[in-house]
N, C-alpha and C positions, 0 to 999 in steps of 0.2 A: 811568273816562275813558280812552280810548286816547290813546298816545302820537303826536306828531305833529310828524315829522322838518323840520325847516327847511333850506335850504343857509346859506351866506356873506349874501346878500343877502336874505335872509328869506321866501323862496318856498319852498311846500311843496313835498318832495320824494316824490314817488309811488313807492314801491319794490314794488306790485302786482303789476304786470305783469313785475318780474325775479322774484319769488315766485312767481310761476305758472310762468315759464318754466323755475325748478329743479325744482319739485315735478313737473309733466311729465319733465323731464331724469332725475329721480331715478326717478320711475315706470318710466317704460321701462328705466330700468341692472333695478331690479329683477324688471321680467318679465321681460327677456331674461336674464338670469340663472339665473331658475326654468327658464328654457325650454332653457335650454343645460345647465343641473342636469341637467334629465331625457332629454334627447335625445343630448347630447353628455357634454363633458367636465363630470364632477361638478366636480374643484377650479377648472373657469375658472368654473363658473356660481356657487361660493359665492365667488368673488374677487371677482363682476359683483357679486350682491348686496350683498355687504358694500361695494363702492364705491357703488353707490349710497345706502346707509344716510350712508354717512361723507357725500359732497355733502350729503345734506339738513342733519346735524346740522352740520357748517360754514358753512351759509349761515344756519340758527338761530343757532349763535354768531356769527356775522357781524351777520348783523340784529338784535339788541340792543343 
């Protein structure tokens, strides 16, 4: 049975659509990252990547 967030006042609170908006967010840090890996500078594109890995798993610990 999924978990099912309330506020103060007992209305569901839909966090979907901020979940889509990191997981986009976090997608793109890491193709531009890959992209910058191979085109450009190696250490900014594994800095990109790895920021984006970090965003996703702080918004997973956030979101539990």
């Amino acid at each position: 049975m999924p978990i099912v967030r309330v506020d103060t006042k007992g209305k569901e609170v839909d966090l979907k659509k901020w979940s889509r908006r990191i997981a986009f967010i976090s997608t793109a840090l890491v193709a531009g990252g890959v992209v910058e890996f191979f085109v450009g500078d190696q250490a900014i594109g594994l800095l990109v990547v790895m920021l984006g890995g970090a965003l996703s798993s702080i918004w997973n610990l956030a979101d539990d």
